[in-house]
C-alpha positions as CSV (number, residue, x, y, z in Angstrom):
1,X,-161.7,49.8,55.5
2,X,-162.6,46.1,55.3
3,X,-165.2,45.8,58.2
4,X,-168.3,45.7,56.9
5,X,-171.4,45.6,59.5
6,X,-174.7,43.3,59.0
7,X,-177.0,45.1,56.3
8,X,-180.4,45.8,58.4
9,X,-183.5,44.9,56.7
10,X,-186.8,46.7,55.9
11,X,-187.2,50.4,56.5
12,X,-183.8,50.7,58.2
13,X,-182.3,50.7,54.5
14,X,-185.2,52.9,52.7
15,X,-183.2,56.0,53.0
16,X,-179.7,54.9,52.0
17,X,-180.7,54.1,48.3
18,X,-179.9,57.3,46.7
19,X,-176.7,57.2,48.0
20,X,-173.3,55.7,46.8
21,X,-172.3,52.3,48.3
22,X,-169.4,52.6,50.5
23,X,-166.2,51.3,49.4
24,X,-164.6,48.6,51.3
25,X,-161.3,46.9,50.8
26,X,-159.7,43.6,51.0
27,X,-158.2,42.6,54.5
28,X,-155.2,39.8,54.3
29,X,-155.1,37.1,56.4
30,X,-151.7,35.6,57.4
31,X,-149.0,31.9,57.0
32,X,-147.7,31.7,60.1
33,X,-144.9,28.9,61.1
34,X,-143.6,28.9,63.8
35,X,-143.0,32.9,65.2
36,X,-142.8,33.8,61.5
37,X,-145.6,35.0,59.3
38,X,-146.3,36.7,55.8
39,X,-149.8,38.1,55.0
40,X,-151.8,36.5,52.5
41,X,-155.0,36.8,50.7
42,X,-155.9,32.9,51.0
43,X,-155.2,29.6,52.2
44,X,-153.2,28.7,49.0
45,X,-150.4,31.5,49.2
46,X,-149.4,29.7,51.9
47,X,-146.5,27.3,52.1
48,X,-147.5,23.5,52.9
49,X,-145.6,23.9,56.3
50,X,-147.2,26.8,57.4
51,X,-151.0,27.7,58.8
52,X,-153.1,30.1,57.5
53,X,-155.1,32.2,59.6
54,X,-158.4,34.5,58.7
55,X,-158.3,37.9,58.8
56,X,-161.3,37.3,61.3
57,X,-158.6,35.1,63.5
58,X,-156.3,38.1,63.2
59,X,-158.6,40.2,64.7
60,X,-160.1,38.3,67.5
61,X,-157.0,36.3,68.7
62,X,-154.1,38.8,67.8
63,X,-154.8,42.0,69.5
64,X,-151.3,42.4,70.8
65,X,-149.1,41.1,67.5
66,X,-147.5,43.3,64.6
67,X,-150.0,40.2,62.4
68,X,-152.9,43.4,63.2
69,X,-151.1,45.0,60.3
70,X,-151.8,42.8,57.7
71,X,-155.4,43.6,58.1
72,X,-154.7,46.6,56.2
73,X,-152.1,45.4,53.7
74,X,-153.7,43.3,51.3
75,X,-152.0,46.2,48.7
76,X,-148.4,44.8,49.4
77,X,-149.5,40.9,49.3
78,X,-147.1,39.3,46.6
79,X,-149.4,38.0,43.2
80,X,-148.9,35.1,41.6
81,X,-147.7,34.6,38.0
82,X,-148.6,32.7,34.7
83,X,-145.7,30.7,33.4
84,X,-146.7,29.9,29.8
85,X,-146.1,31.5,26.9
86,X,-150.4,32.6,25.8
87,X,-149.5,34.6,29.0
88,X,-146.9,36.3,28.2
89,X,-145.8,36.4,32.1
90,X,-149.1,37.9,33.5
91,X,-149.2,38.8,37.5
92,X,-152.2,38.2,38.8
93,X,-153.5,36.7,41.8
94,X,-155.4,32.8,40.4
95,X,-154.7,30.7,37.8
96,X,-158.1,31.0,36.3
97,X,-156.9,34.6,34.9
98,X,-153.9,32.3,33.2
99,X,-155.1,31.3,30.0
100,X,-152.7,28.8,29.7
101,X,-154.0,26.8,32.7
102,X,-157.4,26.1,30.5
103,X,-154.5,24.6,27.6
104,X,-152.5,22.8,30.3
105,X,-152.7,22.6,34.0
106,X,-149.2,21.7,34.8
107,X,-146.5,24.5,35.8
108,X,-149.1,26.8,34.3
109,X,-149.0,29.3,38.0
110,X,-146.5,30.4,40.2
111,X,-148.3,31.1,43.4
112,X,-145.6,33.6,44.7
113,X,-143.8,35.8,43.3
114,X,-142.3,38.8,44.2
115,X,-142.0,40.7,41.3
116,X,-145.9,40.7,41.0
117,X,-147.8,42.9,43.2
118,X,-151.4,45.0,42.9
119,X,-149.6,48.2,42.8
120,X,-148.4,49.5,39.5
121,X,-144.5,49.4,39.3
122,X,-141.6,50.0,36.6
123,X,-139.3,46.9,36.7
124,X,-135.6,48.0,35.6
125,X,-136.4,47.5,31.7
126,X,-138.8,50.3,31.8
127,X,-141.9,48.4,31.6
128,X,-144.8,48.6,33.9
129,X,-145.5,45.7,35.8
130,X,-149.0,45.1,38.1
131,X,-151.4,42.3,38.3
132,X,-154.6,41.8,36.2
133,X,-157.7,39.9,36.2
134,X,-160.2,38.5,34.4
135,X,-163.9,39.5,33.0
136,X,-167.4,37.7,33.7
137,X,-169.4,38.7,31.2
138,X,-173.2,38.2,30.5
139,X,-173.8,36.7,26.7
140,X,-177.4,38.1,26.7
141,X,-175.8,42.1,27.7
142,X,-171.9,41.3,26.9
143,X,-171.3,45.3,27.4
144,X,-172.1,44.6,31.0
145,X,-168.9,43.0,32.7
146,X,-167.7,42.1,36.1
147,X,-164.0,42.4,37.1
148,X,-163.8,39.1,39.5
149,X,-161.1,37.3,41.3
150,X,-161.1,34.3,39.4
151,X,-163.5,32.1,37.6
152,X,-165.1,30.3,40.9
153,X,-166.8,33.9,41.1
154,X,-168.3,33.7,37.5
155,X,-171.6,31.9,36.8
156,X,-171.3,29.2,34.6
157,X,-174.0,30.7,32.4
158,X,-171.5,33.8,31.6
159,X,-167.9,33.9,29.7
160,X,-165.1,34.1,31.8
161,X,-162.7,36.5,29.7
162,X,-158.8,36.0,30.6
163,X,-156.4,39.4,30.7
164,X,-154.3,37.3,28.2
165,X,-157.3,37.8,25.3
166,X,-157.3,41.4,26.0
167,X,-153.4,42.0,26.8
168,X,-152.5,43.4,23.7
169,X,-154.1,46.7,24.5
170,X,-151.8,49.9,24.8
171,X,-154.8,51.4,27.2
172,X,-154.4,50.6,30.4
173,X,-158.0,51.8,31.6
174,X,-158.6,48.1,29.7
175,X,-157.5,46.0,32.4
176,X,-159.1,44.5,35.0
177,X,-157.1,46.1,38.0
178,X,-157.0,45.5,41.3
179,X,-159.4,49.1,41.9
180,X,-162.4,47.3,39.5
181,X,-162.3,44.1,41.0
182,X,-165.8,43.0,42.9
183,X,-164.7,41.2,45.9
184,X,-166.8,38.7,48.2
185,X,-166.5,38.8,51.7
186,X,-166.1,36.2,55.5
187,X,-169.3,36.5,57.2
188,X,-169.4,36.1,61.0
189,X,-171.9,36.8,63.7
190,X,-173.2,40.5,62.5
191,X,-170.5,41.7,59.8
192,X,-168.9,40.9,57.4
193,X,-164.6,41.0,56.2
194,X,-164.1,41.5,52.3
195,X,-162.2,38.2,51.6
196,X,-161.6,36.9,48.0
197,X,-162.7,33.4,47.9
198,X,-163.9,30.9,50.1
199,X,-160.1,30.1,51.0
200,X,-159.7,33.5,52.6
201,X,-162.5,32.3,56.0
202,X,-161.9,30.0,58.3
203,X,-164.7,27.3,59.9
204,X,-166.4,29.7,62.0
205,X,-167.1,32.6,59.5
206,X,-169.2,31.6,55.9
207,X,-168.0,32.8,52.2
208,X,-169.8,34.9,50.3
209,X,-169.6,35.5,47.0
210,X,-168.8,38.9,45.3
211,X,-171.9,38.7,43.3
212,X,-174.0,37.6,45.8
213,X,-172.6,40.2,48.6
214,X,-173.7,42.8,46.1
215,X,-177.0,41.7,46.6
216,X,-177.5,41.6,50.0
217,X,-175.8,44.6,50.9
218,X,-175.9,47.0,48.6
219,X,-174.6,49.9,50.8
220,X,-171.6,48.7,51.0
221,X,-168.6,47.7,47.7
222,X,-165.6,45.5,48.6
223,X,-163.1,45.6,46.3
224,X,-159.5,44.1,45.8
225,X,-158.1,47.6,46.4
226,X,-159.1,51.5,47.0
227,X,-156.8,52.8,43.7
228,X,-155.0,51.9,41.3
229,X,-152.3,54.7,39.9
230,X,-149.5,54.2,37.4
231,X,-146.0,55.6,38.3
232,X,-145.3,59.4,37.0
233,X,-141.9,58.2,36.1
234,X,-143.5,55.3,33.6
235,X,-142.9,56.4,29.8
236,X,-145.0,54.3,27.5
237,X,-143.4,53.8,24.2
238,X,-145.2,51.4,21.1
239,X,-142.9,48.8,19.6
């Protein structure tokens, strides 16, 4: 689901226009100390003391470990949180979707926390908990937006919109949610592995960006995650 093979050129793509790109999805990479690991999406979920290795690591160097499965759980990596109060204690995965960290750049991200996920959940309050992301969005055709990782993946020309400015929406179809957000991906040799940023390859595979990947391989869509669903047990009530 996150292998992506090299887009051929000239005719060998004429007849694959009509049809819908196919979706691809996120593989994590791994912190590994010691013979301990945890799967992350990037070099920065990982503690100082530990190494992170590529998804593209994982699968040339770890045939034979139980690491293969984090290839295929990006889903249950832990988010990250904003810690101000503009936030309001929104998970999401970089602290460009915290709009606190453009007001003050200390203590404004947790990097970790387990209480954050992709997945929609109901924490024991009742409320719905799940991480969100923010919105590039083109001045000249602002109804046409990108749901992006963080800002690195939004041209400077465009506004970067933080889920903070739109958080007080009851609609939940508002959000940018893991399901809507355009992913970029590690090439290396002839394919390609949907990666999140640059910090998600290693030296012998090269980032490309979400927007960018769109472009030269339009038959293919990485995103952060296949779905997004809300819990049938989740109630919500206006205060």
């Amino acid at each position: 689901a996150y292998l992506v093979p090299q887009q051929q050129s000239g005719n060998d793509v004429s007849n694959s226009e009509d049809s819908a790109p196919q979706l691809k999805t996120a593989a994590a990479g791994a912190c590994v100390k010691d013979d301990e690991y945890f799967c992350a999406l990037e070099k920065s979920q990982c503690p100082p003391e530990s190494e992170f290795v590529s998804a593209r690591r994982i699968l040339t160097e770890f045939t034979d470990s139980p690491i293969l499965d984090c290839l295929n759980n990006a889903i249950s990596v832990s988010m990250g949180q904003c810690t101000l109060p503009s936030d309001d204690g929104l998970c999401t995965g970089h602290m460009s979707n915290c709009q606190g960290c453009f007001e003050m750049t200390d203590l404004c991200f947790e990097y970790d926390n387990d209480d954050c996920s992709l997945e929609a959940v109901v924490d024991e309050n009742g409320d719905l908990n799940f991480a969100a992301f923010g919105l590039c969005v083109d001045p000249n055709d602002p109804k046409e937006g990108y749901c992006l990782w963080s800002r690195n993946e939004c041209p400077s020309t465009d506004t970067w919109v933080t889920p903070s400015r739109y958080e007080k929406s009851y609609n939940i179809e508002d959000f940018c949610t893991c399901d809507k957000v355009l992913i970029g991906a590690c090439r290396f040799g002839d394919a390609f592995v949907c990666a999140v940023s640059e910090d998600s390859c290693d030296d012998d595979s090269v980032y490309i960006s979400a927007r960018e990947f769109r472009d030269i391989n339009p038959t293919s869509d990485c995103r952060l995650c296949e779905s997004f669903t809300v819990p049938e047990d989740y109630s919500f009530v206006p205060e």
